[in-house]
C-alpha positions as CSV (number, residue, x, y, z in Angstrom):
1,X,0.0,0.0,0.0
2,X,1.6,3.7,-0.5
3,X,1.4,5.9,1.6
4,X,-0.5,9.2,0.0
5,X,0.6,13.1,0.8
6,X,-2.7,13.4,1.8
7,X,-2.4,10.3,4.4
8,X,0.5,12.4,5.6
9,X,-1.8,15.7,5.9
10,X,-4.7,14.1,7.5
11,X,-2.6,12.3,10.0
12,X,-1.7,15.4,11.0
13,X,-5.1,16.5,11.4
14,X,-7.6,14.2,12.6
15,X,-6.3,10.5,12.4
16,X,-9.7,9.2,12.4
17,X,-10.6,11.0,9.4
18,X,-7.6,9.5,7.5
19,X,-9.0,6.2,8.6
20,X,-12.3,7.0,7.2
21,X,-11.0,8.1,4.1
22,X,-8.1,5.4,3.7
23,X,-11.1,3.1,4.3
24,X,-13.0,4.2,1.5
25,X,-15.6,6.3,3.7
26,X,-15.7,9.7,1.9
27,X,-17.6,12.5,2.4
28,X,-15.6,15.2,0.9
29,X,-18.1,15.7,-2.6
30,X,-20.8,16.9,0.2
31,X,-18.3,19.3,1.5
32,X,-18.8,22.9,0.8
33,X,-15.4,24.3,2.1
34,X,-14.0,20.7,-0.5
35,X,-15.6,22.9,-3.5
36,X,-14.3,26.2,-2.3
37,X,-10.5,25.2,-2.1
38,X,-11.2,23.5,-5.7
39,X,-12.0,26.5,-6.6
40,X,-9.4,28.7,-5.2
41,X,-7.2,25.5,-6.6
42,X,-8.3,26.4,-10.0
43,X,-9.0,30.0,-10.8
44,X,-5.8,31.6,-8.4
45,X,-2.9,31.5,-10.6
46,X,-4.7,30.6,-13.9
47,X,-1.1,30.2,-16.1
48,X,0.3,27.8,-13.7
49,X,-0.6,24.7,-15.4
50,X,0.8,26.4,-18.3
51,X,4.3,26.8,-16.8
52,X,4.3,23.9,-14.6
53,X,4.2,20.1,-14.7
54,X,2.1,17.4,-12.8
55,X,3.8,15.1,-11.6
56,X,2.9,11.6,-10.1
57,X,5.4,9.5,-9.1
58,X,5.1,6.2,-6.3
59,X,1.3,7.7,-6.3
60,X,1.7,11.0,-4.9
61,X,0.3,13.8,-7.2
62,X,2.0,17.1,-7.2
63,X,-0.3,20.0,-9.1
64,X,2.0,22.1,-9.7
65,X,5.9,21.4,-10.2
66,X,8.4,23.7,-11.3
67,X,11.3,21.2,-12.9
68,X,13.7,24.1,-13.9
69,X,14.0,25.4,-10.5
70,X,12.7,22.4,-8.7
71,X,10.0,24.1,-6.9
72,X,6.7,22.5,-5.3
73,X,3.6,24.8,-5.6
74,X,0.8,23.9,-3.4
75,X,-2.5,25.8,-3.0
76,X,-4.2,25.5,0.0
77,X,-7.5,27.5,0.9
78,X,-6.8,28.5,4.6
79,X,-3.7,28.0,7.0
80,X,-6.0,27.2,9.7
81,X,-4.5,23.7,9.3
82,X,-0.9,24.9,8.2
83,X,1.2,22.6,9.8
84,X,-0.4,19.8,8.2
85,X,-0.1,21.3,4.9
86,X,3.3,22.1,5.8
87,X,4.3,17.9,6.2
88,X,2.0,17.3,3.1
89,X,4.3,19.2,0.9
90,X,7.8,18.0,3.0
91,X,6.2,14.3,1.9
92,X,6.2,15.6,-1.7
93,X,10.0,16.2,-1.4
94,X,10.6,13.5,0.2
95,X,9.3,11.1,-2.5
96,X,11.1,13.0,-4.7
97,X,14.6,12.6,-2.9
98,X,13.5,9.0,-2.9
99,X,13.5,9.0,-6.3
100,X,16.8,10.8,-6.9
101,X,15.5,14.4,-7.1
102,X,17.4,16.2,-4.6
103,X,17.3,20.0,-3.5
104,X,13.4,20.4,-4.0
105,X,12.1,23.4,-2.3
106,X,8.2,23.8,-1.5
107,X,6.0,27.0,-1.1
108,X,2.9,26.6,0.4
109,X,0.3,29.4,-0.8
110,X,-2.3,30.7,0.4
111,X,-4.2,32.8,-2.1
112,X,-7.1,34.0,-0.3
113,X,-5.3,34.8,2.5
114,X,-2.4,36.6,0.5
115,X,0.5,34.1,2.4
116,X,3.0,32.4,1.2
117,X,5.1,30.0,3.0
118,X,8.5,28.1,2.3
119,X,9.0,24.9,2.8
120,X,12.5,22.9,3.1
121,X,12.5,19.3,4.5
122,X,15.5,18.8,7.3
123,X,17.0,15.4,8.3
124,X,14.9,15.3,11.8
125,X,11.8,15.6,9.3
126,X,12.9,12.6,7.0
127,X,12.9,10.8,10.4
128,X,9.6,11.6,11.2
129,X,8.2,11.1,7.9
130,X,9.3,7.1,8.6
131,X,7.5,6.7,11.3
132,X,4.7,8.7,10.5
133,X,4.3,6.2,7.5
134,X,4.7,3.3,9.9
135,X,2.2,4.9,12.3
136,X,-0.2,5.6,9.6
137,X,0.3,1.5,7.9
138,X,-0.6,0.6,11.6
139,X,-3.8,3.0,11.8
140,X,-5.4,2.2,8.5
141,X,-4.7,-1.5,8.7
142,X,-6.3,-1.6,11.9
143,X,-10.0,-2.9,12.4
144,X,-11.0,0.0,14.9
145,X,-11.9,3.7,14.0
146,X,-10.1,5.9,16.1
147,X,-12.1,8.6,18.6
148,X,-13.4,12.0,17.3
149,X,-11.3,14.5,18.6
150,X,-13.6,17.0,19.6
151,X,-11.8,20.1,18.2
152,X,-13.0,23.5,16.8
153,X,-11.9,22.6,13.2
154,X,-14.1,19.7,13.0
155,X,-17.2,22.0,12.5
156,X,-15.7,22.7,9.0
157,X,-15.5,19.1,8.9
158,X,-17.3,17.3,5.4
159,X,-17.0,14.2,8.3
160,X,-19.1,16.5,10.6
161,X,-22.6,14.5,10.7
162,X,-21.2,11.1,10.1
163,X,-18.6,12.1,13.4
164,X,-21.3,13.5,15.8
165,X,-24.5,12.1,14.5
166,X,-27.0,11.5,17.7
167,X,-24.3,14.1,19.9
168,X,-25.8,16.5,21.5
């Protein structure tokens, strides 16, 4: 099984979603906030996919790379999850050192918001990213759903009802 950048982000968030979704539960087409950062995705730097390439490689998808100057673009509707976003896009470099593209840089961006953010993935982090993808084999493979976590961003959440149904 691969690990996914977006396995990587949601672990970081709210592991039980990521066992939803790794388990084929999906509620993300209901998901307003899902349409808005296509949106934002789409219509924020409409050239992009003009000067840079999509790239899939060991089943990661990367929108938006720049080859010449081996940059990582990634748009991303709010920060309110940044750190997340942040490992999603050191993931992308890693795969990429993994595949014997070395000095990859990342920017996350934040159109909306106006924010940009650099991204540069450090030997502690390719550590990390290990056991976050033996942690994360562990959690999907697993027969149990883990807890809701009761925080404030699960209100955005397209997992909302299916999380708290018959909460009061």
């Amino acid at each position: 099984m691969n690990i996914t950048a977006t396995y990587i982000n949601l672990f970081n968030v709210c592991k039980r979603e990521l066992w939803l979704h790794a388990n084929e539960i999906r509620f993300e087409h209901t998901s307003d906030l899902v349409y808005d950062g296509k949106l934002i995705h789409e219509s924020s730097y409409p050239q992009r996919s003009e000067r840079y390439e999509e790239l899939e490689i060991d089943g990661v998808k990367i929108d938006y790379y720049d080859a010449r100057n081996k940059v990582i673009h990634e748009i991303k509707r709010s920060d309110k999850v940044e750190h997340a976003h942040e490992w999603q896009v050191k993931y992308y470099i890693y795969v990429l050192e993994r595949n014997g593209i070395e000095d990859v840089k990342g920017v996350l961006e934040y159109p909306a918001l106006r924010h940009t953010a650099s991204v540069i993935l450090t030997d502690a982090d390719r550590i990390r990213i290990t056991e976050m993808e033996k942690e994360i084999r562990q959690l999907i493979e697993g027969d149990v759903c883990p807890p809701v976590i009761n925080a404030k961003i699960c209100k955005n959440c397209s997992y909302y009802d299916f999380c708290y149904v018959g909460e009061e």
